[in-house]
ROVEXSE-888156 format. One record per atom (N, C-alpha, C, O, CB): residue in three letters; x, y, z. Coordinates in steps of 0.05 Angstrom, whole numbers, plus 5000, padded with zeros to 4 digits. Each point is the difference from the previous one (the first is absolute). Glycine has a CB too. Example, Ala and Ser with C-alpha at 12.3 -4.5 7.8 and 13.67 -1.06 7.14 Angstrom:
BEGIN
ALA526448865156
ALA498250245000
ALA501850245000
ALA502150005013
ALA494149775012
SER503150444961
SER501650245001
SER498550225014
SER501050225004
SER501449654953
REM end
This chain:
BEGIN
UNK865353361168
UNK499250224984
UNK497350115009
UNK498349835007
UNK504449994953
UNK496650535039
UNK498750065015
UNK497950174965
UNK501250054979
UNK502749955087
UNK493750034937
UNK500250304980
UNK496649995012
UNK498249835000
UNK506450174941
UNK495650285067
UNK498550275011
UNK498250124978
UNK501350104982
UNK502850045050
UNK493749864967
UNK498650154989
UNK496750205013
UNK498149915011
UNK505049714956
UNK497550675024
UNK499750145018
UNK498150074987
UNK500750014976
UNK502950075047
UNK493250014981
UNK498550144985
UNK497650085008
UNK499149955022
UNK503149864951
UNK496550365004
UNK497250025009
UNK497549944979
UNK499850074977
UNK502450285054
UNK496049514982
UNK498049834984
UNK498650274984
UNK500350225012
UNK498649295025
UNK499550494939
UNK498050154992
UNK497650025004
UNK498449815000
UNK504050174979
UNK497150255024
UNK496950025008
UNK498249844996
UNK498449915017
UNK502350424978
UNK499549624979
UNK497749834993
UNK501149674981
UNK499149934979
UNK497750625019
UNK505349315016
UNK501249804990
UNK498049804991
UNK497749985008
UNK506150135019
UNK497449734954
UNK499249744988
UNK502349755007
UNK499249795011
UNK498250514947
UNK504949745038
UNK501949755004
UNK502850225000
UNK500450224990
UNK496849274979
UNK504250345047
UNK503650014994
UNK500849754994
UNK498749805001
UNK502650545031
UNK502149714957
UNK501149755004
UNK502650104998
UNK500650214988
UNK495949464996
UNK505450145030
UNK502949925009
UNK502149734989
UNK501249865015
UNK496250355025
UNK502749784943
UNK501349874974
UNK503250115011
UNK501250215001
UNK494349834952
UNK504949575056
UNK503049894995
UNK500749854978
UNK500249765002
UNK500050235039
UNK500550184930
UNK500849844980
UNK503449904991
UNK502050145002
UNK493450114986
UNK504549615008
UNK502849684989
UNK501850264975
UNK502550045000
UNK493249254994
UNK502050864986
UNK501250134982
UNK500050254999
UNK497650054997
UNK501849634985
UNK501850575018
UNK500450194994
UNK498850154972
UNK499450244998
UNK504049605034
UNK496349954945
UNK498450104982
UNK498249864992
UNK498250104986
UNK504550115004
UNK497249555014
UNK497249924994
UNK498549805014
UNK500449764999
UNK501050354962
UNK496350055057
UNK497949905012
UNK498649845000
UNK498349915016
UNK502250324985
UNK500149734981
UNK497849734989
UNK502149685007
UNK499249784993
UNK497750594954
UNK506349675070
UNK500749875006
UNK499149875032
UNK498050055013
UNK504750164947
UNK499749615045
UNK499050005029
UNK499250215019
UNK500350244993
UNK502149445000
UNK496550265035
UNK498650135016
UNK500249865030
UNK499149785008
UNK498050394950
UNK504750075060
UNK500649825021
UNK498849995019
UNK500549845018
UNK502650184970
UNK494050255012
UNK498650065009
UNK497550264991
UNK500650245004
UNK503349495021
UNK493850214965
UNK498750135008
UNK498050075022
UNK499449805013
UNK502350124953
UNK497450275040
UNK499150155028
UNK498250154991
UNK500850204987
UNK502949835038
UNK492949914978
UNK498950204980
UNK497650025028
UNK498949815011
UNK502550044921
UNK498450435073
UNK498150075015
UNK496750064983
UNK499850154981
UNK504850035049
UNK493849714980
UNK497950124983
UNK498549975020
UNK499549795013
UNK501150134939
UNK498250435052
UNK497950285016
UNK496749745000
UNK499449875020
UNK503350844947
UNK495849295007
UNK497849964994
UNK499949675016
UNK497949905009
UNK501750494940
UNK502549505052
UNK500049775010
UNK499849975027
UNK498449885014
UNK503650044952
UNK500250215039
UNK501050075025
UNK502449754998
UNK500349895022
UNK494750355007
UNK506449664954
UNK501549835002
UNK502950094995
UNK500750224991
UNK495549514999
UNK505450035017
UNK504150084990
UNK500149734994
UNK499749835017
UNK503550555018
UNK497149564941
UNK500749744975
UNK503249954999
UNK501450164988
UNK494450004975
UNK504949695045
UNK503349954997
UNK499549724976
UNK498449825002
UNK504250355061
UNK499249894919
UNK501049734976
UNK502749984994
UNK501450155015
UNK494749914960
UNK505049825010
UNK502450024986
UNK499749864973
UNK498349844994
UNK504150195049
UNK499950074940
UNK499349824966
UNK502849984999
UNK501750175001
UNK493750054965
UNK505049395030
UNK500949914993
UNK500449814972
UNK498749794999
UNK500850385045
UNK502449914930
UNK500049884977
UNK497250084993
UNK498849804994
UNK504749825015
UNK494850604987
UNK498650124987
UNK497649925010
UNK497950054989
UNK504950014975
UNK497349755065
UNK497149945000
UNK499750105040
UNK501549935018
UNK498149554928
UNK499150615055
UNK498650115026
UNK499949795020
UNK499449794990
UNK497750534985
UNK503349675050
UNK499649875019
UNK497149955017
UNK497750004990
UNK506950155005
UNK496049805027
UNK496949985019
UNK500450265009
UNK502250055009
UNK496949455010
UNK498150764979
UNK499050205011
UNK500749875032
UNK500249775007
UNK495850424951
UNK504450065058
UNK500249985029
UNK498850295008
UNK500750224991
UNK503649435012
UNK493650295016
UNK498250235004
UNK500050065028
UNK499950245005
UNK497249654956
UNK502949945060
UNK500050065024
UNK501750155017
UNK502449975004
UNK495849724986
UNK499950525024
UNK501350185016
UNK497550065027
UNK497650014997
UNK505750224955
UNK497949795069
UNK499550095031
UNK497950274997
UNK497950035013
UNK507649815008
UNK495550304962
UNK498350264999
UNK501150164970
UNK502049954987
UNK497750115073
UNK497850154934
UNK501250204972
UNK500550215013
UNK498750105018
UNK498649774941
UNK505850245027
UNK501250155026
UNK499950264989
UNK500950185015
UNK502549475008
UNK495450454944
UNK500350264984
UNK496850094994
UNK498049934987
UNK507149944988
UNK495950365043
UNK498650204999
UNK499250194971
UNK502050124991
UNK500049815057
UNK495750124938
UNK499950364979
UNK501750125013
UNK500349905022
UNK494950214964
UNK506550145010
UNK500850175005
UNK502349915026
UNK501250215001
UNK494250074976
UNK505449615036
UNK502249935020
UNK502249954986
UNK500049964976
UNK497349875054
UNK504850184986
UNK503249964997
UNK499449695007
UNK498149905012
UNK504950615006
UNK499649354969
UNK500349735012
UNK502550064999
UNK500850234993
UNK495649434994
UNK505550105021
UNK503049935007
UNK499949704992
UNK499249835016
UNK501850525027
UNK499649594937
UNK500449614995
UNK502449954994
UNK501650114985
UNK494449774995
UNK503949865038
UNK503949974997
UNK499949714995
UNK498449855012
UNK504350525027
UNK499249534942
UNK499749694989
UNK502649945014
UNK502150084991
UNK495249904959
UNK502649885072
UNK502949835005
UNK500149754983
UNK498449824997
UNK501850335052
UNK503049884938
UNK499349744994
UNK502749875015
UNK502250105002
UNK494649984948
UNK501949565062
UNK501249995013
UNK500449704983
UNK499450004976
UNK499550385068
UNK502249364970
UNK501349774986
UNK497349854996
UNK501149795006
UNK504250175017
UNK492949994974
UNK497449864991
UNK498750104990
UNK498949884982
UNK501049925040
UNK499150554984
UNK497350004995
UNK501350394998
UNK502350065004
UNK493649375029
UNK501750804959
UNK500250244996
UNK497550095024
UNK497749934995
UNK504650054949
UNK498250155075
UNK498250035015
UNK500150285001
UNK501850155004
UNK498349425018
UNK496750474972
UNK498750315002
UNK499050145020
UNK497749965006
UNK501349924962
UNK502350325046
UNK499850075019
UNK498350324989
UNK501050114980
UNK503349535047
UNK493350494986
UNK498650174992
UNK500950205035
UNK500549915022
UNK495149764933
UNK504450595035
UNK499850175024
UNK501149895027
UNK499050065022
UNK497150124955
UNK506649615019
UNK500449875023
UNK499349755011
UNK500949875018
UNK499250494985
UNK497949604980
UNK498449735013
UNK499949684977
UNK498050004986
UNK498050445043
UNK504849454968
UNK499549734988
UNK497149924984
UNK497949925010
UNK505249985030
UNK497350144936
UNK498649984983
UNK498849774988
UNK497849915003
UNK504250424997
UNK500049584985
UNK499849664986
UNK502849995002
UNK501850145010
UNK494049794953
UNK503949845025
UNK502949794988
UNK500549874974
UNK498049894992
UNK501750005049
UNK502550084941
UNK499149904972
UNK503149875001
UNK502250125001
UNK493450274968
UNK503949335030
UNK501749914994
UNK501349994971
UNK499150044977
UNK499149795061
UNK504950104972
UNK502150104974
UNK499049714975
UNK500049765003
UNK505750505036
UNK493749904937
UNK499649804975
UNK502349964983
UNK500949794991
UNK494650345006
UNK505550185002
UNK501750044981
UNK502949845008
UNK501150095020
UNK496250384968
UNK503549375003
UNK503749955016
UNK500849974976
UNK498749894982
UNK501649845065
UNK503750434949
UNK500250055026
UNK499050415007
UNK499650184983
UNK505249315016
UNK494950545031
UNK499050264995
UNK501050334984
UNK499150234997
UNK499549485041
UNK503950134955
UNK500650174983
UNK499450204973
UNK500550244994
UNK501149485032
UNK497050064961
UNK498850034971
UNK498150275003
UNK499650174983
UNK500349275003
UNK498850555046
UNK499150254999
UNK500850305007
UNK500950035022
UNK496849634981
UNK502250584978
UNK501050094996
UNK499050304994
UNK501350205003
UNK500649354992
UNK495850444996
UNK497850284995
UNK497550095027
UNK498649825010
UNK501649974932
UNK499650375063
UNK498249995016
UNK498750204984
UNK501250184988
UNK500549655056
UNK495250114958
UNK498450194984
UNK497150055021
UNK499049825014
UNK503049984930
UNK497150535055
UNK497550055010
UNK498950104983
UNK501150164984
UNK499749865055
UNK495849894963
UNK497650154980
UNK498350065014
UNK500149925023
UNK500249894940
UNK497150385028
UNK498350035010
UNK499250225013
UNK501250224997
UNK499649424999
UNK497150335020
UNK498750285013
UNK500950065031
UNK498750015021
UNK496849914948
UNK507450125024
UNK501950125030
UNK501750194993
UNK500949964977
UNK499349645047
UNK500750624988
UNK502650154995
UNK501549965011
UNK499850095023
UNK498950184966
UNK503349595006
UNK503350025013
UNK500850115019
UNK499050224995
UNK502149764974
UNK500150045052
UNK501450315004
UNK502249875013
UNK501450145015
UNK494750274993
UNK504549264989
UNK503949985006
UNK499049595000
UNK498249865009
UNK504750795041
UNK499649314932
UNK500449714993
UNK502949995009
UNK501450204995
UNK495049724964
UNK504449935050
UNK502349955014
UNK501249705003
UNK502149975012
UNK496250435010
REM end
């Protein structure tokens, strides 16, 4: 499974985030992945919440790849171990699978200071 997300950062950003949630209505359930970019940091925070309680933060990345004002292209493969983030083509991080089995997940949710312009 592949999913594409296409956009452009805001001028003057603070954070995004990329929320793979377990429930369709309530968030406050599991979490098979969050993805939270934050500008002021310069960081991308990957977690997951399992049975209501949060996992180990994973922070490491090669480079911060979002620009104020630029287009990005982020594509999550997910493949049999792990969900690997690929940015503008290039290899991002990696976040291994918490949730099993991967089914449960089921919502994908974006917030924050980006505009859309194609999720796929």
């Amino acid at each position: 499974m592949k999913l594409t997300v296409i956009g452009i950062v805001h001028s003057n950003p603070k954070s995004f985030s990329v929320t793979l949630l377990c429930d369709p209505v309530d968030a406050n359930k599991d979490v098979g992945l969050l993805f939270t970019v934050n500008f002021s940091e310069k960081s991308i925070t990957r977690n997951a919440r399992i049975g209501g309680k949060w996992g180990k933060e994973e922070k490491t990345i090669p480079y911060f790849p979002f620009t104020a004002g630029d287009t990005f292209k982020m594509e999550l493969l997910c493949e049999h171990q792990q969900i690997r983030v690929l940015l503008d083509g290039r290899q991002l991080c990696d976040f291994t699978h918490r949730i099993q089995p991967l089914n449960l997940v089921k919502v994908l949710q974006i917030s924050g200071d980006i505009k859309l312009t194609k999720v796929a």
